[in-house]
N, C-alpha and C positions, 0 to 999 in steps of 0.2 A: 730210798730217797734219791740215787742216783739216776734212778728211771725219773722220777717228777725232775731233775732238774736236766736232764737232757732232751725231756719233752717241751721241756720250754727254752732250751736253749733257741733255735729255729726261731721262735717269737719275740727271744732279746733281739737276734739280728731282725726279722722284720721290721721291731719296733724302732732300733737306733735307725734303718736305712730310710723309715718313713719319717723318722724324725727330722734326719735332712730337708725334706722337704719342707715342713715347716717350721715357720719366722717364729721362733720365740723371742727375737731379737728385741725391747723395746726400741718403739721411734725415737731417732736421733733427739730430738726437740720435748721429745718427755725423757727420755734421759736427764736431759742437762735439767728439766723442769725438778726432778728427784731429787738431783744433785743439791741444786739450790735448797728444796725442802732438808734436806739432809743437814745443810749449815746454816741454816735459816738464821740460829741467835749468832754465830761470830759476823752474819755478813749484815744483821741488823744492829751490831756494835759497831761495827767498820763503819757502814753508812750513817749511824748517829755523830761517833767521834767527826768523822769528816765534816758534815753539819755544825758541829756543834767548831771544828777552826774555822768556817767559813766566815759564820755568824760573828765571831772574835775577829777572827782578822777585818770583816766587814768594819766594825763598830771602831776598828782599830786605825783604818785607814784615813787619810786626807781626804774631806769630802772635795771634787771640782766641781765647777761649774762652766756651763758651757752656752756662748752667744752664737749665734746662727745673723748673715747677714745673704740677702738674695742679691745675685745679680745678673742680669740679661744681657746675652752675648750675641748679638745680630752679625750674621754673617754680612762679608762684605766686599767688595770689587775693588779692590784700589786697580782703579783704571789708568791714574794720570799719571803713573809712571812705565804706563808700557808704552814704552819707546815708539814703538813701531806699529801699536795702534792693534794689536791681534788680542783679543778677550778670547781665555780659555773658557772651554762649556762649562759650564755649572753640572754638575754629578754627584750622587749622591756618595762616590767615593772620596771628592774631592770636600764635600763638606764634613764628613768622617775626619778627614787629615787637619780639615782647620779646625774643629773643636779639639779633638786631642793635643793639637800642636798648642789650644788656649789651656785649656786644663794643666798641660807642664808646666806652661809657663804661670801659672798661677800656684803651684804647687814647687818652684822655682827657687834656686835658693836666691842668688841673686834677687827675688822681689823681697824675703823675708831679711835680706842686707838691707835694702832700702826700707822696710818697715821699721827696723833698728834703728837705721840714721835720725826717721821724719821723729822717733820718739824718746830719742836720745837716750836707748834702754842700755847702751854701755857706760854709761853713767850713772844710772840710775842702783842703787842697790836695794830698795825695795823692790826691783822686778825679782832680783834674782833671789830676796827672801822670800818671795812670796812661794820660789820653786822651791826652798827652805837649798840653795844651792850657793857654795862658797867659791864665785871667780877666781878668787888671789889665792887659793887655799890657804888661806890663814886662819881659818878657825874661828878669826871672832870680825864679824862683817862690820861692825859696829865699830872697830878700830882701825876702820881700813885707812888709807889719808887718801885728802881729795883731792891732791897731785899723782897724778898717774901718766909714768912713759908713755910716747909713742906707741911699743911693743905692747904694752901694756894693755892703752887702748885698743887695739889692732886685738888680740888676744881675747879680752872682754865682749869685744863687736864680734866675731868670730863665736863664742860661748851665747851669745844674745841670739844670733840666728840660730844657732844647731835649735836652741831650746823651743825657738818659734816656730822652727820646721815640724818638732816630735809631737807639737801641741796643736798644728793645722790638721785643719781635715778639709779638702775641697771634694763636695760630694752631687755632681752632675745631676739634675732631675732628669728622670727618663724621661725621655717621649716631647722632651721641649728644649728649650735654648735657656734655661732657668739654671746657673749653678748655688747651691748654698755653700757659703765660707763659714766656717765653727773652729771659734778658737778655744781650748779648754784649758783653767785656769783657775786655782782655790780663790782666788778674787774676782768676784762676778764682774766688777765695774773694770777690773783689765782688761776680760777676756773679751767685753763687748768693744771697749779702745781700742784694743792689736785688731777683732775681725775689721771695724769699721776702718783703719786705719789700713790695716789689707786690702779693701775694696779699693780707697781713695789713692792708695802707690798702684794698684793694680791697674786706670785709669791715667794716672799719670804715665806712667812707664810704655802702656799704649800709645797717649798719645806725644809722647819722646821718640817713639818710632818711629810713629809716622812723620814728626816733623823734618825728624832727618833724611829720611827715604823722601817724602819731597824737596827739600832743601838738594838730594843728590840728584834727584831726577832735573830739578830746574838749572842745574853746574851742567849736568850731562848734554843739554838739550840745548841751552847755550852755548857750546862750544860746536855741537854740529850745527846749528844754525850756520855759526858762521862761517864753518867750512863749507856747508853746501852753498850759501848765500857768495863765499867767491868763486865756488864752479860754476855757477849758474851763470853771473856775470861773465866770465870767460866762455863758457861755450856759447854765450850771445853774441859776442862780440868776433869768435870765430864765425857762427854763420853770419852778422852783417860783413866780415870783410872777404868773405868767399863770392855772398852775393854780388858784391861791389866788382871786384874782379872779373867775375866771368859776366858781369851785367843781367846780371839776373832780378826783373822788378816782378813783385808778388802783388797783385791786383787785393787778391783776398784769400782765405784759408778758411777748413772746417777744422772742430775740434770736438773731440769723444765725449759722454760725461766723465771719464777719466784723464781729463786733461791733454790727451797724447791730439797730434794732430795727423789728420787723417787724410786731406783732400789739401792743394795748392792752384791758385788760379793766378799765371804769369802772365805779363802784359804779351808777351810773343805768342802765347796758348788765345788767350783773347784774340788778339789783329788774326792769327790763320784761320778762327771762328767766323770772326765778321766775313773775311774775303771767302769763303767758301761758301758763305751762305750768299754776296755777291755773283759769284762764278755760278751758282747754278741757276739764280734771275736770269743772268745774261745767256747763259746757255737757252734758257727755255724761249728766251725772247730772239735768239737766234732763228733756230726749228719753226715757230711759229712767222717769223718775214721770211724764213726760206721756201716754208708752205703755199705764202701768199706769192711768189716771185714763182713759182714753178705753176702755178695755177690750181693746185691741190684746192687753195683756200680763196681761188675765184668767187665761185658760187658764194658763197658766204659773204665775201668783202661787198659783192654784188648788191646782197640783200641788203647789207646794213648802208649802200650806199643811197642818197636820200634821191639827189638829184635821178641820178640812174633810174632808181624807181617810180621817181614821178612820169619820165619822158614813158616806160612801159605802159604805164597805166592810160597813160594820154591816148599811145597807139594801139592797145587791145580795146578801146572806145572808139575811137574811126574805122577801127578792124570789123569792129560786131556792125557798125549804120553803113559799110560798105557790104559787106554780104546779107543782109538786108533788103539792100538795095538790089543786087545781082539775082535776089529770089524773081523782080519784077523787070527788070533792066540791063539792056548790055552793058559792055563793059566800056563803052564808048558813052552810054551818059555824061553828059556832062558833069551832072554833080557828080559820079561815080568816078571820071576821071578827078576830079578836083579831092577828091576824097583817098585817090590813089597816090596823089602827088602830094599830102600828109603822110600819109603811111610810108612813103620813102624818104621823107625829109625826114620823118623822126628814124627811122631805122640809121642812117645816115648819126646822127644825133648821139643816137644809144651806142653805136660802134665807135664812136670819137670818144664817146664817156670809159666804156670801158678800156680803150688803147691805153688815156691818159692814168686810169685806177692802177694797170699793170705798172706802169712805166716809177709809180709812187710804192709799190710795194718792192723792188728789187732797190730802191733805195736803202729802204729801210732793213732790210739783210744783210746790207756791205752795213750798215751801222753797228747792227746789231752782233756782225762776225767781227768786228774790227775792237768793240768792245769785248768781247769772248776773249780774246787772244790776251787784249793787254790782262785783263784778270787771271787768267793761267800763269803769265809770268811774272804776276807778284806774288800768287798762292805756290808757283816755286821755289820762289827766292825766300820767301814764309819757310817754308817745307825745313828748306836746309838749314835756317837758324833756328828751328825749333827742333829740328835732330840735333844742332849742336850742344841746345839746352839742354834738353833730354838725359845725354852722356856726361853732362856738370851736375845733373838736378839728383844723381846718384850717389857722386859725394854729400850734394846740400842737403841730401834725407839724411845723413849719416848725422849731419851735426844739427840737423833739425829732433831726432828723436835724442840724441844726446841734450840738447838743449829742455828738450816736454820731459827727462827723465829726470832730472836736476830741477826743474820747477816743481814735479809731483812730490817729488824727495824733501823740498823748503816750505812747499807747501803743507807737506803734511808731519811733519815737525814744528812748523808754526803754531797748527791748530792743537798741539799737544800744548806746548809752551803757553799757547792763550788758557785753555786748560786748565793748567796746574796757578795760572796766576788770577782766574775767577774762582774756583773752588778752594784754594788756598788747601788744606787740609783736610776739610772735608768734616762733615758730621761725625763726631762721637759713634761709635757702635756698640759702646758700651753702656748700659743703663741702669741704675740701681733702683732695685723693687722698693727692700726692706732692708733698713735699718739695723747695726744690731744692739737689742736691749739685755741688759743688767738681769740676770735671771736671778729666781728667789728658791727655783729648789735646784739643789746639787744635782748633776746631772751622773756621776759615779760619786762613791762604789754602792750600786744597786744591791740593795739585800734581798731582795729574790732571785735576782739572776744569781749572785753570788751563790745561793743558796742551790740554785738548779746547779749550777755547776759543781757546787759540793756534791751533791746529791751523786751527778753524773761520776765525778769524781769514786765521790765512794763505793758504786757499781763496780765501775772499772779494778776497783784495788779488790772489791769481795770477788769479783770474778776471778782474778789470778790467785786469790787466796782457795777462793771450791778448786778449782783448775789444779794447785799445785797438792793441793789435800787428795784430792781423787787421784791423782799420780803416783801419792806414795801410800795412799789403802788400797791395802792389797788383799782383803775381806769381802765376803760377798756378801750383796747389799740387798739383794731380790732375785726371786726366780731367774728371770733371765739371763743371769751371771751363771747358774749352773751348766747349761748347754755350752755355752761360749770359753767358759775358761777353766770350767774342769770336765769335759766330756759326759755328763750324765742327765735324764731326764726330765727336766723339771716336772714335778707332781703337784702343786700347792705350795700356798704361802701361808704364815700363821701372824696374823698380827699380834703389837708388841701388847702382851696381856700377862701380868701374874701369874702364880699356876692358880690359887682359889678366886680370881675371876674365871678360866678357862674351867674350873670343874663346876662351878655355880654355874656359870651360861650354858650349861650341856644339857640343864633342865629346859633351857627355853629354845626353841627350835627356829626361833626368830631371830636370834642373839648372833653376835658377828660372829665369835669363834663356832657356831653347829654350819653357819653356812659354810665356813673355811675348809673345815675338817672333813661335811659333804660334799664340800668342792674337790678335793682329794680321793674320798672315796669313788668318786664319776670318774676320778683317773686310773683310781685300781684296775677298775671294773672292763679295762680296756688292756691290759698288761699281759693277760692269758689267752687261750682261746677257751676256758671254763669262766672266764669274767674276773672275780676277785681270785690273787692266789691262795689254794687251799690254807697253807701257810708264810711268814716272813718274819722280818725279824725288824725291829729299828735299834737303829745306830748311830754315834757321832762320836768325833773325833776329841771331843774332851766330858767331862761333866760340867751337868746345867745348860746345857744347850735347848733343853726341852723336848727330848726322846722320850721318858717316860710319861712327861703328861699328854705329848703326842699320842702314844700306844692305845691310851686310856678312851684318850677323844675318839679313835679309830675306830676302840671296842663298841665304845656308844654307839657311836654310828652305823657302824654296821648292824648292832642288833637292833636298831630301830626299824631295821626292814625285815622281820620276821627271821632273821637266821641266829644260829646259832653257835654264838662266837666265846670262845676262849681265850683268855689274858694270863700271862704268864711273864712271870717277874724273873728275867734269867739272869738278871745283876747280882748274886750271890755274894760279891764283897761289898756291893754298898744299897741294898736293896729299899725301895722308895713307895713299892704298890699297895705294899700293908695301912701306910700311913694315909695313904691317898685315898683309900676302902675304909679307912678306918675299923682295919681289921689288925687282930694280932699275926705275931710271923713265929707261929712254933711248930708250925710243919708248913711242908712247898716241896720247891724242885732239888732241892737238897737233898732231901729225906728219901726222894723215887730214886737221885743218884746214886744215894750209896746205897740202894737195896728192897725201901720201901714197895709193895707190886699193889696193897690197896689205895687205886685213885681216888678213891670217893670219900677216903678222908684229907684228901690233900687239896681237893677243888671244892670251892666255895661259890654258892650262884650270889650274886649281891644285884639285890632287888632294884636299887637305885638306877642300874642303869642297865638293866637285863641283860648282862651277858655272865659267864664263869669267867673265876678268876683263881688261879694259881699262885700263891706265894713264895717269896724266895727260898722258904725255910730256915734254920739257922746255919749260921753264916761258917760255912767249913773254914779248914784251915789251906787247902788248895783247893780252890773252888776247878783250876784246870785240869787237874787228875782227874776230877768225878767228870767234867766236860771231855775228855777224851776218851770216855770209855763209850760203846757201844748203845748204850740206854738211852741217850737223850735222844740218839735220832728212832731208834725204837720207840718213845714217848711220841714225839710226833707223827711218827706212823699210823699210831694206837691211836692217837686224840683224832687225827684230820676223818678217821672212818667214824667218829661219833657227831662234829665239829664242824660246822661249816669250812671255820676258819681261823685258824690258830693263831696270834700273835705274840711273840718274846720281845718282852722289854729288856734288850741283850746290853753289856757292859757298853764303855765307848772304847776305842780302838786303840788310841794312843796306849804305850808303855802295856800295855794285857795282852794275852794268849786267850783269850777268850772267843773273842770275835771269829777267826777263822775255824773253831772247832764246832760254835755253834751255827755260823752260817751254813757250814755242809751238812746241815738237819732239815732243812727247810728251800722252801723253790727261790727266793732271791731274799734282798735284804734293800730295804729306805733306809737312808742316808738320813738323817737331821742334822741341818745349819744353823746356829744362830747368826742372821744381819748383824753385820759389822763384828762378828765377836774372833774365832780364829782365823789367821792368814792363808790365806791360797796354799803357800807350799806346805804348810801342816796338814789342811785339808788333803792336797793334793796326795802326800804321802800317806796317809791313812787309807784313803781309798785304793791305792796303789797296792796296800797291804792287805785290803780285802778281795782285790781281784784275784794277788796271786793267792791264796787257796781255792780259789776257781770257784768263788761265790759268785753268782748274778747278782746285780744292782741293777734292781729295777728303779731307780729315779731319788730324787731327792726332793725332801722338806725344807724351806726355809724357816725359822722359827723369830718369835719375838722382829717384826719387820713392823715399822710406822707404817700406820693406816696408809698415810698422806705422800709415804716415799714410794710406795708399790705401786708397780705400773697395773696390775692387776685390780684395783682399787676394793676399796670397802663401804659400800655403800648400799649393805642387805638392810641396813634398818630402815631406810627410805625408801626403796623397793619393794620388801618382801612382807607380804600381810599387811601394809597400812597402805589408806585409801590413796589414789592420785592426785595431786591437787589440780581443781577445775582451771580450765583452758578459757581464758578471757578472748 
């Protein structure tokens, strides 16, 4: 048996190195899904109790009631108190600040002071029953007296607002300029008085503001008036006596559309206008008689002279009937002379016209230079008084724009001041939608919500109750706990079944435990490189774990595949297989221990479930004497060469010598778990004791494991041999 277990040692280490690699790990989120299935009735007490204070407390509570009042808050320009006339943009940042900045102020203590005063609720001590609350603490409200100090009052009014603040709610509608006001309040007909009574101090208190803020703007704007109103007359009255002084008269002036003046027309700028538009007449009427006086402008004066031109025309007509005459006649004709002695009389004529034309145009040059001159020496003496201006008109700008700066300044303070005294205050920008009415159902304590939040409630507490449970069970719950936290294989899970459920279902092959226990055998069948081990043994670490009816199911199983399997009951102190076969135990492995060599009275084939089975025998008095002596592994020797596959229903581990003498008989040894039954370090140390006699452990069973808690699930009765259901 040293050779089969060193043959396989190489395929232990394969098998743990490949185990690594895979996840038997369950998902995080079916974890916790188990866990839950696992506490399922404390966290469905938890969660009922919780329910069931909600509902109490619900039923127990003061029901309120709650009025809702709209009101519309239009943004707004108060113009007429900026001074100076500059309107900030409109942004959408800046309407951000003015609604927020309304909302405080609606939510204000200060307004829920004035809601007090307008409703005289410090006095009143049905307000403060209604909150079932004792201002004087005295206990009994009904005794109060109706004389109350100053402090007193003071004290009560003070108690009145906090209460109005913790029962407001101002609640903005999105997306508009609509706020609702909701006062809440076991008396429906207060709570709608305090909202509607909120609106109408809310309004007031607006427009208190603003009365004041104009009242300060029109003190403010009044008193610069007047101060600009006497700079203005002073810096007038400096430019009239400047102008006066230095003689400066202003004909006329332009001025800007911004009041300032821009252009100045002086009588001295005038008069050196006119004479230089005289001086350059005279000038041109100079040039043209000097023209005429030099002869330049003879020829011309000639033309236009009338006389002149008649006497030409007379003698170019005697000129043409004398050479006429000279075609036929000398020059000595008589009528030829008579006709020559016109012709010199007018030439004669025409020379005396023009001497006298010359002698009229050189008049009129000495006129015309005589006037030149005196016009130059008044557009001189012009010149120098209006340079003198010129170097004055430097100062008089100064207190001319000092004077347009002081009128734009009164001016446009004025137009504020008119302003503030036509608009007066100005429109409301507050507007009330709706009303608020007297509600008829209670608006808290909601018994649904109460209830969801029980509900939520009670989640929250069963959570920390699985949370704190699963912290301190230290039991393994399912498969995948064997890998994780005690180093060995997981092979199968068995769910939590009786042992005569588990032996009745072995007949039906459809039944949850044959799929289980087949589901196990698919993992033997992978453990070797021969497939199933020739021999093993199972084990666990106390009794009742469900090792023996494990063994059983195994044998089933496997001989349902045509092989040829043996069962052997190696618990010799407390032996269970006879009962289970419903056979007698008056020979077994007892009787081969101490000496017995005929098998064939000692193995029993049991028809039921086709395999052999071996009995414990009767029950020695050290069952670990006859297990340390050489026979038993010689037994298994003997059987594995007749045997497919041998299996010992061996003792459990704890407080016995049993275990490590029988595991050195056979190729490795299954573990059996019972879910949730021994703790890890029990476990842990059991196993610890089967390694050190240098038995292999091939994997481990969990046993008796809820269908519903297994990540592995069970759900062969709806899968295996029964029809699909049809797909709609």
């Amino acid at each position: 048996m040293d050779s089969m277990t060193d043959e396989n040692e190489p395929l232990a280490k394969r098998y743990d190195s490949s185990d690594d690699d895979v996840d038997h790990i369950t998902p995080i989120l079916l974890e916790y899904w188990h866990a839950v299935l696992r506490h399922k009735i404390p966290i469905a007490i938890i969660v009922a109790v919780c329910v069931a204070l909600g509902i109490v407390t619900t039923l127990l509570m003061t029901p309120y009631y709650t009025s809702v009042a709209t009101i519309e808050i239009n943004r707004e320009q108060d113009k007429v108190t900026n001074v100076q006339g500059v309107t900030a943009s409109d942004s959408a940042g800046q309407n951000l600040e003015f609604y927020q900045t309304q909302y405080a102020l609606l939510a204000s203590r200060s307004l829920a002071e004035r809601v007090a005063r307008a409703q005289n609720l410090a006095s009143r001590d049905d307000f403060f029953e209604t909150f079932n609350f004792d201002p004087d603490n005295s206990g009994l409200l009904s005794e109060k007296s109706d004389v109350k100090s100053a402090a007193q009052r003071n004290e009560r009014l003070k108690l009145a607002t906090e209460l109005l603040q913790q029962h407001i709610s101002i609640s903005p509608i999105r997306g508009s300029s609509l706020v609702n006001i909701s006062f809440q309040s076991p008396d429906p007909a207060l709570s709608a008085q305090i909202a509607n009574s909120w609106v109408d101090q809310f309004i007031a208190s607006s427009l208190d503001r603003r009365f004041s803020s104009t009242a300060d703007a029109r003190k403010f704007l009044e008193e610069q008036l007047a101060d600009l109103k006497q700079k203005l007359e002073d810096s007038e009255r400096s430019l009239s006596s400047y102008a006066d002084n230095k003689q400066i008269i202003t004909l006329s002036s332009e001025q800007s559309a911004d009041g300032k003046t821009v252009s100045q027309k002086t009588l001295a700028s005038a008069n050196l206008e006119k004479l230089n538009a005289a001086l350059a007449e005279a000038i041109a009427d100079r040039i043209a008689a000097e023209s005429e006086a030099n002869g330049r402008a003879g020829n011309k004066n000639a033309l236009t002279n009338n006389a002149l031109n008649s006497l030409r025309e007379e003698r170019a007509k005697i000129q043409a009937e004398y050479a006429k005459l000279m075609v036929q006649f000398e020059p000595e004709y008589p009528t030829a002379r008579a006709l020559a002695s016109q012709i010199a009389a007018l030439d004669r004529s025409i020379s005396a016209e023009e001497n006298r034309s010359r002698t009229g145009s050189s008049a009129r040059y000495q006129e015309a230079l005589d006037r030149e001159r005196q016009l130059r020496n008044q557009v001189n003496q012009l010149k120098s008084q209006f340079s003198g201006e010129r170097r004055d008109s430097i100062q008089y700008n100064i207190f001319q724009r000092e004077v347009d700066t002081n009128r734009q300044l009164y001016d446009g303070l004025l137009q504020r001041y008119k302003e503030i005294g036509v608009a007066g205050v100005g429109a409301n920008n507050i507007s009330v939608v709706d009303t608020a009415q007297p509600s008829m159902n209670p608006s808290s304590p909601k018994l649904l919500l109460n209830i969801a939040l029980a509900i939520i409630a009670g989640l929250g507490l069963a959570a920390a109750y699985v949370f704190i449970m699963e912290q301190i069970d230290q039991t393994v719950k399912d498969p995948s706990d064997l890998k994780s936290k005690l180093g060995i294989a997981p092979l199968g899970s068995i769910p939590e079944l009786d042992q005569n459920e588990i032996l009745l279902s072995l007949g039906d092959k459809k039944s949850v435990a044959w799929e289980a226990y087949l589901s196990i055998r698919t993992s033997l069948a992978f453990l070797t490189d021969h497939g199933v081990p020739r021999s093993f043994l199972l084990t666990s670490t106390r009794p009742n774990e469900g090792k023996s009816t494990s063994a059983l199911a195994l044998a089933a199983v496997l001989a349902s595949t045509k092989k040829r399997i043996l069962l052997i009951d190696g618990d010799m102190r407390n032996p269970s297989l006879h009962q289970m076969l419903g056979k007698k135990n008056t020979e077994g492995l007892s009787n081969y221990l101490a000496g017995e060599d005929d098998l064939s009275k000692l193995i029993h084939e049991d028809a039921l479930y086709g395999f052999d089975a071996m009995a414990a025998g009767p029950i020695p008095p050290n069952a670990a004497e006859l297990l340390s002596s050489t026979r038993m592994r010689e037994l298994v020797v003997k059987l594995t060469d007749t045997y497919d596959t041998v299996i010992i229903d061996a003792p459990p581990v704890l407080g016995l010598a049993d275990i490590p003498l029988l595991a050195d008989s056979v190729e490795g040894v299954i573990y059996t778990i019972e879910a949730g039954g021994v703790k890890l370090r029990g476990i842990q140390a059991a196993i610890e004791r089967v390694r050190s006699s240098h038995a292999h452990i091939f994997g481990g069973i969990v046993t008796k494991v809820q269908a519903q808690h297994s990540g592995y699930g069970y759900a062969y009765e709806y899968t295996y041999g029964k029809k699909a259901p049809e797909i709609v």
